[in-house]
Structure formats: C-alpha cells, structure tokens
Phi, psi and omega in degrees: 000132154328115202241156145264033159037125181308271174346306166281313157297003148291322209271306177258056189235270166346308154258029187030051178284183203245109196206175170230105152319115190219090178292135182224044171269178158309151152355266196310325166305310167310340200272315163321284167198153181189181211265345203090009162316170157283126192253085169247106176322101178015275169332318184250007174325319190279339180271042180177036155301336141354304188247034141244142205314144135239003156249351149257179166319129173237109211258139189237133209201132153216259195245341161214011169092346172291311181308325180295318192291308192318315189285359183251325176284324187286002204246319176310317213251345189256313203237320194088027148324142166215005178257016187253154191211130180278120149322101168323096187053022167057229173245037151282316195262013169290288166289356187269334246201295200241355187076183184274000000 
C-alpha cells in the first residue's frame, strides 16, 4: 500500500492539485475536527464506493491511519484500485504537524 506524509498532503492542499480526500472515521470525529475530506464512514465503504475516484490521486485518511489503511486494502483487493494512499498517522499527525 501506498503512503502519504501529513508534509506531503500539505504541499498538495497548497497547490491545489487535483486529488481526492476521503476521510473514513465517524460523524462526531469528522465534527471534532477534519482536513476537509470526504466524509465516508468505514462501515460504509463497500456501499458507496463508487464515489471514490479512480482516476485522480485518493489520499484515504481517519484518525491515526489504521482504518484508512483497512479501507485502502479493502477497495485494492476488491474494487481494483491502485491510486490510494493512506495518510501517514491520520489527523493526529496532522494536528501534530499543523495544529487543527
């Protein structure tokens, strides 16, 4: 699987390249706090899969990078994905990194 860096998803948020963000915790997390992801729960990836991209970059993103990796292995091994990239320590390392 494929990784991403807080630093790098900064860089390209910064140039406004054209990629997709998919955050995949709950609501109340997203409410808590978030990057501006798309917000599709875990739980629902397989029915709404759909509506993540396979032709740009798909940056896969929850609260420390484990659910996001699961939800990047299940879409690779399932779907035929090859464009996702798990965020490196999620929005911990986010806020870690950049504050919220």
């Amino acid at each position: 699987m494929k990784t991403i860096t807080v630093q790098e998803l900064k860089k390209l948020i910064d140039q406004n390249a054209d990629f997709q963000l998919i955050d995949v915790r709950e609501p109340h997390e997203y409410e808590d706090a978030n990057i501006g992801g798309y917000l599709i729960p875990l739980g629902e990836i397989p029915v709404r899969f759909e509506e993540i991209s396979k032709e740009k970059q798909v940056i896969m993103q929850c609260r420390s990078g484990a659910r996001s990796a699961n939800a990047a292995m299940y879409l690779e091994q399932n779907h035929g994905y090859s464009n996702l990239y798990n965020l490196e320590g999620g929005i911990l390392a986010w806020i870690s990194a950049f504050g919220e």
